[in-house]
SERO-4910 file (N, C-alpha, C, O; in steps of 0.05 Angstrom, whole numbers):
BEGIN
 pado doro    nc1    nc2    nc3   cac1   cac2   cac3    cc1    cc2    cc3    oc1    oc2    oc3
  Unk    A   -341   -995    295   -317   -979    293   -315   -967    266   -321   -980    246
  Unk    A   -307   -941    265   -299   -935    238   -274   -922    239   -271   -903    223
  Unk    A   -256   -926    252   -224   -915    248   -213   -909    213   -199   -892    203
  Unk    A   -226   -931    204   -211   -921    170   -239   -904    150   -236   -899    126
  Unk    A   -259   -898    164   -282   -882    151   -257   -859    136   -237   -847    143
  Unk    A   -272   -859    116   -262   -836     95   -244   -838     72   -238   -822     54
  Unk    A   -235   -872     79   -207   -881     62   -213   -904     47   -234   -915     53
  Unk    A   -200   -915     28   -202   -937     15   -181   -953     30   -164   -946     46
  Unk    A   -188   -985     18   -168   -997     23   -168  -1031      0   -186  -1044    -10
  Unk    A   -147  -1033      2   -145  -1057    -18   -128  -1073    -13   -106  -1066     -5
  Unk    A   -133  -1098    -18   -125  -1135    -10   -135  -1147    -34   -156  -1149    -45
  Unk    A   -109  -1155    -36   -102  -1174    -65   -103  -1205    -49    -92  -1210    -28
  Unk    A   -118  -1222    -63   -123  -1252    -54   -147  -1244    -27   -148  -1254     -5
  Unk    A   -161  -1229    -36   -192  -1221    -22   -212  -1250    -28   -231  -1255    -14
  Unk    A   -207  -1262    -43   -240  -1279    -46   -231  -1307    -26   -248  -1324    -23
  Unk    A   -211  -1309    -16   -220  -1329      7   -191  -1325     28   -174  -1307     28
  Unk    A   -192  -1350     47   -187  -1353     68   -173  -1320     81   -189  -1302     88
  Unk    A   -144  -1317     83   -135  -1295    105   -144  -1266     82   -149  -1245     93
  Unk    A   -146  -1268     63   -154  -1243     49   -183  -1236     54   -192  -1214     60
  Unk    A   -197  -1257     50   -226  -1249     61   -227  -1236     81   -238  -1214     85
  Unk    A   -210  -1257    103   -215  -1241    129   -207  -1212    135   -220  -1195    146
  Unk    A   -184  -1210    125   -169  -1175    127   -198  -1160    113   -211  -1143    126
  Unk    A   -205  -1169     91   -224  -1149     77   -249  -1143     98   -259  -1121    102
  Unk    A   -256  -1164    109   -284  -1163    120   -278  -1152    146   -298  -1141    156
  Unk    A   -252  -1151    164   -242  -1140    182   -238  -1104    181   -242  -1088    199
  Unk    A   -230  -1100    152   -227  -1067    141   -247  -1055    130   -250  -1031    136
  Unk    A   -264  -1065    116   -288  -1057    119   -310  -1049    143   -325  -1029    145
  Unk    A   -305  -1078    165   -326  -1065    194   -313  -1041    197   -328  -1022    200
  Unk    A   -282  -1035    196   -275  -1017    208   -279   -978    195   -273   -956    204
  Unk    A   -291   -987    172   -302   -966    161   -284   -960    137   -289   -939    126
  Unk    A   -265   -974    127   -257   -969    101   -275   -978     69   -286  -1000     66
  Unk    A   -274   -965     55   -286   -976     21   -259   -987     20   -238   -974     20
  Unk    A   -262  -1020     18   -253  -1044     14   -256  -1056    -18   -276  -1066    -29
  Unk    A   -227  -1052    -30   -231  -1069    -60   -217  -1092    -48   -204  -1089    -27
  Unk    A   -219  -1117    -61   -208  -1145    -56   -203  -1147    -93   -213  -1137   -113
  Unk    A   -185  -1163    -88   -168  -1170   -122   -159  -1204   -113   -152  -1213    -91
  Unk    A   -163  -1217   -141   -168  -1242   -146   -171  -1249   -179   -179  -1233   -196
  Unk    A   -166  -1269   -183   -163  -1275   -213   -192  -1284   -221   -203  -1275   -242
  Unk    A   -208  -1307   -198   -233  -1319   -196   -249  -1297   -201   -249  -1289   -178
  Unk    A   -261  -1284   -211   -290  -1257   -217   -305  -1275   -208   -301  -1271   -183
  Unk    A   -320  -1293   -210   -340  -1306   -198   -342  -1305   -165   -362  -1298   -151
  Unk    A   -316  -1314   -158   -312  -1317   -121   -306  -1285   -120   -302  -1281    -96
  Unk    A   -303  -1268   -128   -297  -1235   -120   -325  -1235   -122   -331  -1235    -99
  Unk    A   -344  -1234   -134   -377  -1225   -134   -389  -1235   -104   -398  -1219    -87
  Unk    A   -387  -1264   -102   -396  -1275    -78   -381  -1263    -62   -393  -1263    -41
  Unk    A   -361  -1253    -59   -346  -1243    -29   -356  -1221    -26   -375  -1218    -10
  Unk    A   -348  -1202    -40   -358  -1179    -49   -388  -1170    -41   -393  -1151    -26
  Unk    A   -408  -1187    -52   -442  -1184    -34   -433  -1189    -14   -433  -1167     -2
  Unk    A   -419  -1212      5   -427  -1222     29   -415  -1200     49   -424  -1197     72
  Unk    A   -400  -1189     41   -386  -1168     62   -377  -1137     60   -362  -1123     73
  Unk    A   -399  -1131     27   -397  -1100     22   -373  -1094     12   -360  -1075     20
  Unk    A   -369  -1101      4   -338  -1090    -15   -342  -1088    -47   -363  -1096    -58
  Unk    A   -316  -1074    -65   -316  -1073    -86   -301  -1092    -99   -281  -1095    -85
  Unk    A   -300  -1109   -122   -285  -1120   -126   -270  -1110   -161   -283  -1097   -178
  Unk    A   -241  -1121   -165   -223  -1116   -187   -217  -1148   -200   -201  -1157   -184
  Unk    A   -219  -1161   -213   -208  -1177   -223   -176  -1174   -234   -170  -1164   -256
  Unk    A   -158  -1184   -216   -135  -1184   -237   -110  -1209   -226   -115  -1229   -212
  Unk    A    -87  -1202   -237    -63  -1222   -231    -52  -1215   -222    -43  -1197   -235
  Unk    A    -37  -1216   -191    -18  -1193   -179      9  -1201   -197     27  -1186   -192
  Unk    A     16  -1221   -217     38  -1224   -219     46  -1200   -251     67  -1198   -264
  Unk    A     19  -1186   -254     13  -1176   -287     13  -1147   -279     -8  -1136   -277
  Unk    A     30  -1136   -275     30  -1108   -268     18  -1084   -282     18  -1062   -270
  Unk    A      6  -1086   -309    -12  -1069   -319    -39  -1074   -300    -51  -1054   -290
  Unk    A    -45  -1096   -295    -73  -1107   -274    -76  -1097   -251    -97  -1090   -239
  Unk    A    -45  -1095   -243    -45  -1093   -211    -42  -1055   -216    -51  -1041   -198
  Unk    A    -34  -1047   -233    -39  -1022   -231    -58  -1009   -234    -62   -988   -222
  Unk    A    -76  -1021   -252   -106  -1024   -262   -118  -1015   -237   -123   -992   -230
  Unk    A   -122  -1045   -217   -132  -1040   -191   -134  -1028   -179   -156  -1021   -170
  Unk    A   -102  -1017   -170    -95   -999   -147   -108   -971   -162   -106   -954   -144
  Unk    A   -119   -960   -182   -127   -941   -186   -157   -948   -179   -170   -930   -169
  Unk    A   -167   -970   -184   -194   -970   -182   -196   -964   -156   -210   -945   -149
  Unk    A   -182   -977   -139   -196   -973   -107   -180   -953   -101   -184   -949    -77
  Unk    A   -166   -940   -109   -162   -904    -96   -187   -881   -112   -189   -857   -106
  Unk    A   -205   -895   -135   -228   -886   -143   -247   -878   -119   -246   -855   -110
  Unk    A   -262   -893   -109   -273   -897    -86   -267   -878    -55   -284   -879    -38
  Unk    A   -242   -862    -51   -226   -848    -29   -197   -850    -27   -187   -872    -32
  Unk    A   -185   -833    -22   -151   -839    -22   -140   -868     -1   -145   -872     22
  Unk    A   -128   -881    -15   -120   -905     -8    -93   -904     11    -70   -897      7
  Unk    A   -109   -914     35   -100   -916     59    -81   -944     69    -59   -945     80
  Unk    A    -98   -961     63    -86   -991     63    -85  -1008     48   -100  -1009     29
  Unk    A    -67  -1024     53    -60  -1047     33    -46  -1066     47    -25  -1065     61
  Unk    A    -66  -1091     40    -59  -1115     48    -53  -1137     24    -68  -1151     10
  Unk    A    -24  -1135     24    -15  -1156     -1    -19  -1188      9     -1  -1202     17
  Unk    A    -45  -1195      9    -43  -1233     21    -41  -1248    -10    -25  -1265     -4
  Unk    A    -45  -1252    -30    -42  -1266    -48    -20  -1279    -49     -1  -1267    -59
  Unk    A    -16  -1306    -39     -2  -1326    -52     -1  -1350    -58    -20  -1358    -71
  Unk    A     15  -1367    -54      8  -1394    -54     40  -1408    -65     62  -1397    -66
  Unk    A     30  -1435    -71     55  -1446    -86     50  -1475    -97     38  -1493    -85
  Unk    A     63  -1473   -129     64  -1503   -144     87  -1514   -141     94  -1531   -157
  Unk    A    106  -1505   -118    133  -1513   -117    128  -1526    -88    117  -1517    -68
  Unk    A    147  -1563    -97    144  -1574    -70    159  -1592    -76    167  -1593    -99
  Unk    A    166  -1612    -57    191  -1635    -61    218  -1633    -53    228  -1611    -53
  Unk    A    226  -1647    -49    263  -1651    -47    279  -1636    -70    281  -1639    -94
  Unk    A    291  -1616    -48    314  -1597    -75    322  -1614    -93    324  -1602   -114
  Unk    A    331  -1645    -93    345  -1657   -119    320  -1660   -140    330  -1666   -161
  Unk    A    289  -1657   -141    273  -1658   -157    258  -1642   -158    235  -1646   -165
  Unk    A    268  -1614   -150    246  -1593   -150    243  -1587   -183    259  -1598   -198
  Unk    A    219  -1568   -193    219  -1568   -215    221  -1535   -218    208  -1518   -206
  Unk    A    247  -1532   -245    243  -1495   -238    225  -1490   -250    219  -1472   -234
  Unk    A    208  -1489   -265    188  -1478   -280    171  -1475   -251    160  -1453   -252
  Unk    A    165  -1488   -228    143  -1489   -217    162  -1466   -187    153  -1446   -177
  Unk    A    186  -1477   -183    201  -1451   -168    196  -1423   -176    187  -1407   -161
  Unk    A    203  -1418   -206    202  -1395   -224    167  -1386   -211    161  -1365   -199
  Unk    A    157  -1400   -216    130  -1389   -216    114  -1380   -194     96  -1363   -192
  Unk    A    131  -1400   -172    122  -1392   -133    138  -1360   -132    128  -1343   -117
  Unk    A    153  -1356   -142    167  -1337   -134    161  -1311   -143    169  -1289   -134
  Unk    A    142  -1317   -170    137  -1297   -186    108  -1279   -174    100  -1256   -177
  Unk    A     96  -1306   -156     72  -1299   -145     74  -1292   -111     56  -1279   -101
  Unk    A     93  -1300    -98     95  -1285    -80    112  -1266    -70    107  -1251    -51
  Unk    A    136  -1268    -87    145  -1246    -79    151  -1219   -101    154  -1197    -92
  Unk    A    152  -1224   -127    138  -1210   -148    105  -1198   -153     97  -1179   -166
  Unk    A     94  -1215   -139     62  -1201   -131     69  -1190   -118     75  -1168   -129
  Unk    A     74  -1189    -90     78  -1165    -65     96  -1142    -76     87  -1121    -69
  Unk    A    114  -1141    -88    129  -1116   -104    109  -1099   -120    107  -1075   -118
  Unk    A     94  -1115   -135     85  -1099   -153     60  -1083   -136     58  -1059   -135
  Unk    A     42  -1099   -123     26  -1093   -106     32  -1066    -87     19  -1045    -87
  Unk    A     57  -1073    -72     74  -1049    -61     75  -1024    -75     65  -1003    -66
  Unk    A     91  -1028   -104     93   -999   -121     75   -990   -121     70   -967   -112
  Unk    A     61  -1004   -133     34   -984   -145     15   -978   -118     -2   -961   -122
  Unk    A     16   -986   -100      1   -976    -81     12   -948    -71     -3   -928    -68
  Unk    A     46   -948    -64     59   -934    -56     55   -900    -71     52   -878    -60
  Unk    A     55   -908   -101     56   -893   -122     27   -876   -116     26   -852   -114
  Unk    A      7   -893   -112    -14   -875   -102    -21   -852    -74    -33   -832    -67
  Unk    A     -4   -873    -65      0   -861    -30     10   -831    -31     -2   -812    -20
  Unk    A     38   -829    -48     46   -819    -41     48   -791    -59     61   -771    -55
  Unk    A     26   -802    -83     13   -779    -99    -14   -763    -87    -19   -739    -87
  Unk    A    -27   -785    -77    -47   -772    -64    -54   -761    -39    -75   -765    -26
  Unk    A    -27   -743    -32    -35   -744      4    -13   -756     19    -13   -748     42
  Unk    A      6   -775     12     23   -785     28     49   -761     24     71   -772     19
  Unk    A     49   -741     24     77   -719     16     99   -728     34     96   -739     56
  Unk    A    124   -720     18    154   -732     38    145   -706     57    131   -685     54
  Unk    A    158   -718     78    168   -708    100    142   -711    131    139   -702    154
  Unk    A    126   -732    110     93   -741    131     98   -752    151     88   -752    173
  Unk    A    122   -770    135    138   -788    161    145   -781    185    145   -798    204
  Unk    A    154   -754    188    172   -740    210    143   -725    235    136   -728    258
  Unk    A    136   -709    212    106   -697    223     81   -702    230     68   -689    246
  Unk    A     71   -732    212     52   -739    215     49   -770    223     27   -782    222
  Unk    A     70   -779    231     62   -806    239     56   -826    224     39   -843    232
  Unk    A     69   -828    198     69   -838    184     37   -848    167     28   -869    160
  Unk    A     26   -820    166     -7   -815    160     -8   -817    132    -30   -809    125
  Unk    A      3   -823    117      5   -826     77     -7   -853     75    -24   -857     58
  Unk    A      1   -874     91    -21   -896     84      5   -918    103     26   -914    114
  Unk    A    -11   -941    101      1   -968    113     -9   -989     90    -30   -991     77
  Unk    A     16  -1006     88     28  -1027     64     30  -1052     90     46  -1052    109
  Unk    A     14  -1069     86     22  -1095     96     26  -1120     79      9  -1126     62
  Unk    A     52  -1138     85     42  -1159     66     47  -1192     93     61  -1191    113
  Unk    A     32  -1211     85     21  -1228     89     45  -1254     79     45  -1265     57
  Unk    A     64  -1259    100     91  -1270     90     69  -1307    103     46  -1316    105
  Unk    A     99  -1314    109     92  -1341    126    124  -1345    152    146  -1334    154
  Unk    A    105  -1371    170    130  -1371    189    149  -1383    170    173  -1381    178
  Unk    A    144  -1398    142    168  -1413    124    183  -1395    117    201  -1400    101
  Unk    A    182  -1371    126    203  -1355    113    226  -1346    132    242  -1328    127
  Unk    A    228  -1365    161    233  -1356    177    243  -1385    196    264  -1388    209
  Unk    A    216  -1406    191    237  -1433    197    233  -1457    177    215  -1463    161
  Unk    A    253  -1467    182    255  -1488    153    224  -1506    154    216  -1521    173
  Unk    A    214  -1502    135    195  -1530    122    204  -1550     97    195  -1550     74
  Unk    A    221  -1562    106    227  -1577     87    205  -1593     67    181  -1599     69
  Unk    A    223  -1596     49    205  -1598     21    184  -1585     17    162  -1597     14
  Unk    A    186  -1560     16    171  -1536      9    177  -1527    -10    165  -1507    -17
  Unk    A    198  -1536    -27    213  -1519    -46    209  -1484    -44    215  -1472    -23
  Unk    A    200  -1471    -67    208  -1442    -68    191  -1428    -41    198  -1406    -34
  Unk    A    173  -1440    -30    148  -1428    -15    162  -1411      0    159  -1386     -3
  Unk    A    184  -1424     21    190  -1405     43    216  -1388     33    219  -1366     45
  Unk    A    234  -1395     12    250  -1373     -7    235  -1346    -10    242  -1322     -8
  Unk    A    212  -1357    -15    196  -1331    -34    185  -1316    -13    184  -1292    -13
  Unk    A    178  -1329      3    170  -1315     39    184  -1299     55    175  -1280     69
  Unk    A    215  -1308     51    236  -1297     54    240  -1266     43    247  -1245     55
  Unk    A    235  -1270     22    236  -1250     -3    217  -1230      8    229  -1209     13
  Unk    A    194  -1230     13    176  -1217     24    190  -1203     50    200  -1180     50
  Unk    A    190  -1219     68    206  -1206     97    227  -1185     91    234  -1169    108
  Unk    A    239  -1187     66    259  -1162     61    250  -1144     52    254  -1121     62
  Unk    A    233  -1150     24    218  -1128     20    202  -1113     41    201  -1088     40
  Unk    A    191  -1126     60    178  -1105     76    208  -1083     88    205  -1059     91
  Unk    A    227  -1092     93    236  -1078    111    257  -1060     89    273  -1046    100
  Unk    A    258  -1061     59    266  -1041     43    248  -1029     36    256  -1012     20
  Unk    A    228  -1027     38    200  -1009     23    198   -995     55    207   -972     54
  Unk    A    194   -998     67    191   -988     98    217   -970     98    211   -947    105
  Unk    A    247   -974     94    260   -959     92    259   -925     76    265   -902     81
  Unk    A    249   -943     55    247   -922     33    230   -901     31    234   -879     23
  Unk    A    197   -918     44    176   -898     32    168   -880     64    150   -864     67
  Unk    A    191   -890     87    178   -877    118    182   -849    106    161   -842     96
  Unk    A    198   -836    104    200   -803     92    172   -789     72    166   -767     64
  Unk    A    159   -814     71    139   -803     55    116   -801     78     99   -783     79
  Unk    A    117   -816     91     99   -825    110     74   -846    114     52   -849    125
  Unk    A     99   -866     93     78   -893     95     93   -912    104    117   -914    100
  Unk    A     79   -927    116     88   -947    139     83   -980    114     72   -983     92
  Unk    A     97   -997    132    106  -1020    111    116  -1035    140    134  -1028    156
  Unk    A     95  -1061    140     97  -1081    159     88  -1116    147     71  -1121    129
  Unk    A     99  -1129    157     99  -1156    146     81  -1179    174     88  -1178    197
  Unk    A     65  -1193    166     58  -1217    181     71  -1241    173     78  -1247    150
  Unk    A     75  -1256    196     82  -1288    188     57  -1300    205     55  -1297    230
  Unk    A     36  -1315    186     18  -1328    203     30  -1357    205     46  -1363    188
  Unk    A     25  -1378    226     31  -1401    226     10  -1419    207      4  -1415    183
  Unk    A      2  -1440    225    -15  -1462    215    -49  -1446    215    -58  -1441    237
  Unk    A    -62  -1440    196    -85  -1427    198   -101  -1443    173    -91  -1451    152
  Unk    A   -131  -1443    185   -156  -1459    182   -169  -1442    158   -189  -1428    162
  Unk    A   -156  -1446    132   -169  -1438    102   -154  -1468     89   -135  -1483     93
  Unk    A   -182  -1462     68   -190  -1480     55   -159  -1501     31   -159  -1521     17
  Unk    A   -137  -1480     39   -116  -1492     25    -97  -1511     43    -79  -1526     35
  Unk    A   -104  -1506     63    -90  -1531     82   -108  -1545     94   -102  -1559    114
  Unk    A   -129  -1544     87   -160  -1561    107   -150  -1588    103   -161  -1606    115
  Unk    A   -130  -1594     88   -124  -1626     93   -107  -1636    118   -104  -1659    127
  Unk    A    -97  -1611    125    -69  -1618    151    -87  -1615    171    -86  -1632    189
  Unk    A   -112  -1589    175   -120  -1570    201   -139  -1601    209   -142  -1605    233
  Unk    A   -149  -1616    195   -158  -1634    211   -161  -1651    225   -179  -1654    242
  Unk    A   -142  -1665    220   -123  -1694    237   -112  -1702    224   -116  -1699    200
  Unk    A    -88  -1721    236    -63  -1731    230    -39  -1725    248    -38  -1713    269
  Unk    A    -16  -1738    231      7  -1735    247     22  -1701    244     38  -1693    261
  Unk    A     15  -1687    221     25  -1670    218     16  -1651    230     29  -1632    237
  Unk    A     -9  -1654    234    -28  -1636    251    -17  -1636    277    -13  -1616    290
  Unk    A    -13  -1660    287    -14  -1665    314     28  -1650    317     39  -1640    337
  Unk    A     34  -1653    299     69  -1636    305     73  -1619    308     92  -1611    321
  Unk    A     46  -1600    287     48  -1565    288     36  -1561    313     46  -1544    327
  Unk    A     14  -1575    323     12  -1563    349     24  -1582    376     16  -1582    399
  Unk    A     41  -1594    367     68  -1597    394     90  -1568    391    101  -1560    411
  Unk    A     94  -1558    371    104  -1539    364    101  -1506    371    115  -1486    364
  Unk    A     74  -1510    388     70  -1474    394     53  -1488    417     35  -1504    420
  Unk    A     72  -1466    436     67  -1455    452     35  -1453    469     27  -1460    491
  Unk    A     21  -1441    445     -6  -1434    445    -15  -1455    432    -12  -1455    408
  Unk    A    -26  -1473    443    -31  -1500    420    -56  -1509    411    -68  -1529    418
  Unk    A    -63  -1487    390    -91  -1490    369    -80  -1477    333    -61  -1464    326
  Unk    A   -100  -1488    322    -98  -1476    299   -103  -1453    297   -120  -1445    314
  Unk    A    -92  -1434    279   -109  -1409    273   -128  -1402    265   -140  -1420    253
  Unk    A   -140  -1379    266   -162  -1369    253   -157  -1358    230   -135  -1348    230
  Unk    A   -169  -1356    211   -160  -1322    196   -168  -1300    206   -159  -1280    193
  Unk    A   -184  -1295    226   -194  -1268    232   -163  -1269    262   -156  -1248    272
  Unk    A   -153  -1290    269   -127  -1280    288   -109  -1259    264    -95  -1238    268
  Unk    A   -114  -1273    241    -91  -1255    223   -103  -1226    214    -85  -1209    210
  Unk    A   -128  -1217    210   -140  -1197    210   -143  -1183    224   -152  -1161    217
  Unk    A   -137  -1188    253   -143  -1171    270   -108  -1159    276   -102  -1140    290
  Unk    A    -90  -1175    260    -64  -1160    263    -66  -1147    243    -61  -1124    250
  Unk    A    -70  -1147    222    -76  -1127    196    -80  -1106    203    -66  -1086    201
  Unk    A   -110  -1112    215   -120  -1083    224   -101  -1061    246    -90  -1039    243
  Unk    A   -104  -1077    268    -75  -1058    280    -54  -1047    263    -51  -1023    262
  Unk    A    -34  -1067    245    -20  -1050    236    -21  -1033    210     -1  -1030    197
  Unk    A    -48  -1021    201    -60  -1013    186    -71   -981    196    -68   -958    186
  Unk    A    -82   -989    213    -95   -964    238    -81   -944    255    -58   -937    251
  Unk    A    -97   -935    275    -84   -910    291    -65   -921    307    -46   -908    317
  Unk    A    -70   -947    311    -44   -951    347    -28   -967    333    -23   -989    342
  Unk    A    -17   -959    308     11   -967    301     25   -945    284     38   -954    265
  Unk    A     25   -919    287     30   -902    276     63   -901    282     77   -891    264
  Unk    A     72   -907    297    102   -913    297    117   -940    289    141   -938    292
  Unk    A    108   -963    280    110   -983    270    112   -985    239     94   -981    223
  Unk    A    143   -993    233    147   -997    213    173  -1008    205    195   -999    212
  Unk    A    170  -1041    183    195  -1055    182    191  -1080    195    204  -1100    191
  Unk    A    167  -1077    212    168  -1108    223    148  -1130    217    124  -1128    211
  Unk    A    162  -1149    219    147  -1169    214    129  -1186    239    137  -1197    259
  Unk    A    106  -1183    230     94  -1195    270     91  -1233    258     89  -1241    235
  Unk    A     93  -1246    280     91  -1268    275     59  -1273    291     54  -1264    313
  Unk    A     44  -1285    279     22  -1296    292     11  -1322    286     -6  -1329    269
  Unk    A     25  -1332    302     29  -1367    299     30  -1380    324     41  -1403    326
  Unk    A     21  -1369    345     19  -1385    371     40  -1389    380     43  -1412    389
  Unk    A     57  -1377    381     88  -1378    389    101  -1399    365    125  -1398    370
  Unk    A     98  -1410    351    105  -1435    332    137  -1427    333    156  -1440    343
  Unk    A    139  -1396    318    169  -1392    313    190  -1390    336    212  -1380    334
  Unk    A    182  -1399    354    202  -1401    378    214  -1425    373    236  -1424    383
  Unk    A    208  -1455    359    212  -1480    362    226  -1485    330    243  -1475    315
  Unk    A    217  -1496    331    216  -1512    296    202  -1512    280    179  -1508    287
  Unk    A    209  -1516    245    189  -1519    227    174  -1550    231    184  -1568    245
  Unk    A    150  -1551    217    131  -1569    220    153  -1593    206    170  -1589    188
  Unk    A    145  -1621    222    149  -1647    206    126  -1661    178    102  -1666    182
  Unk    A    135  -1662    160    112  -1661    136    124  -1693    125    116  -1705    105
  Unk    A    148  -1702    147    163  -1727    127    129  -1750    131    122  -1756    108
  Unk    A    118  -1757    142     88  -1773    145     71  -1767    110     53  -1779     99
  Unk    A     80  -1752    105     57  -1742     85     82  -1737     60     72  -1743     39
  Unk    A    103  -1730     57    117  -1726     38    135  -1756     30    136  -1765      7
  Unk    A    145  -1764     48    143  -1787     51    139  -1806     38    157  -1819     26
  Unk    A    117  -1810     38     91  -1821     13     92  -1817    -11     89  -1834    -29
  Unk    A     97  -1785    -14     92  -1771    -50    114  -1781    -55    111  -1793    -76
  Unk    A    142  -1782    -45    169  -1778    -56    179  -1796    -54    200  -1796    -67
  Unk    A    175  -1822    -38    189  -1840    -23    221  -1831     -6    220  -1817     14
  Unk    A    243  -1838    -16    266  -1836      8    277  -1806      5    289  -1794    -13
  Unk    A    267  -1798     34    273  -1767     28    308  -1763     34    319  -1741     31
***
């Protein structure tokens, strides 16, 4: 397939689990693929293994992230953008959460996705994305995705800032989608559920927690990351040219039910929750 031949595209948190996959997913499909990451070492190895360019930076450092987004509109006018970078050092019972470590989840996921956003937008809509694309062209200036979670949507307790900051994301998609459709760039959000990268490889294997998230959906397996790339790509591409503002959930139905039980395992760290 080459649906995105001719265009760039860029994903921040490219050197592993759901960023890899979007990258290596946008690339088959014929885009010049930058991936951004703080690791330079793991951007080199990703980067050979699946033809892409890579940027070293911090999405939370906005000279970097603007850095970037120029490098990979170097390469062809930048078409997509997949904000997956995040994570979190915030966890525990609200009476011991720690703000320095809140401050900091928040700064990386939903202050990365902002900045990631602008400056992508800023390019979009200098290079080719002109107001009024929205109306005429199907929103052809480019597509902005960011990479939320179902925590932003059902409670995981003792998560501290994770699903706040997830939260945070889900709005931004649907004020930047407000704002930039007149230009004619589209702005869509994923919530993946329980998915099989290397930062939860302690839950995806066995246990009791394992065994709750999948009493919990519907569809009852773990994810892939290429289930989450292959929504990327759709709402990145031609057959979502009227899509914009939403957030897809791809979590095996998970968000129909409840957030995951983590008291087996938190439990432990915290004693009486």
């Amino acid at each position: 397939m080459s649906v995105l031949k001719g265009t760039s595209a860029l994903v921040t948190g490219g050197g592993s689990g759901i960023g890899r996959a979007c990258a290596a997913r946008l690339a088959a499909d014929g885009a010049e693929v930058t991936i951004i990451g703080r690791t330079e070492s793991r951007l080199q190895n990703v980067a050979k293994e699946i033809g892409c360019r890579y940027f070293a930076a911090d999405v939370t450092d906005e000279e970097q992230i603007a850095a970037a987004v120029a490098f990979a509109a170097e390469a062809a006018p930048l078409r997509s953008v997949v904000a997956s970078a995040g994570g979190s050092t915030s966890i525990g019972p609200i009476r011991e959460l720690d703000a320095a470590a809140w401050r900091e989840t928040l700064e990386l996921n939903a202050t990365g996705t902002l900045l990631t956003f602008k400056h992508a937008a800023i390019a979009m809509t200098s290079g080719g994305g002109t107001s009024g694309a929205g109306t005429s062209g199907g929103g052809t200036g480019g597509a902005l995705v960011a990479i939320s979670s179902i925590a932003s949507s059902n409670t995981h307790r003792w998560f501290g800032a994770y699903g706040p900051s997830k939260a945070a994301v889900d709005n931004l998609v649907a004020l930047a989608a407000d704002e930039l459709g007149p230009h004619g760039v589209r702005v869509n959000g994923i919530r993946p559920g329980l998915v099989a990268t290397e930062l939860v490889a302690g839950i995806t294997q066995e246990g009791p927690v394992l065994e709750d998230y999948l009493a919990c959906m519907p569809i009852s397996r773990v994810g892939r990351p290429e289930d989450i790339a292959d929504a990327a790509a759709f709402l990145v591409g031609p057959g979502s040219t009227w899509i914009t503002g939403t957030v897809l959930n791809v979590d095996g139905g998970h968000h129909l039910r409840r957030g995951p039980d983590y008291s087996s395992l938190f439990g432990e760290m915290f004693g009486a929750l």
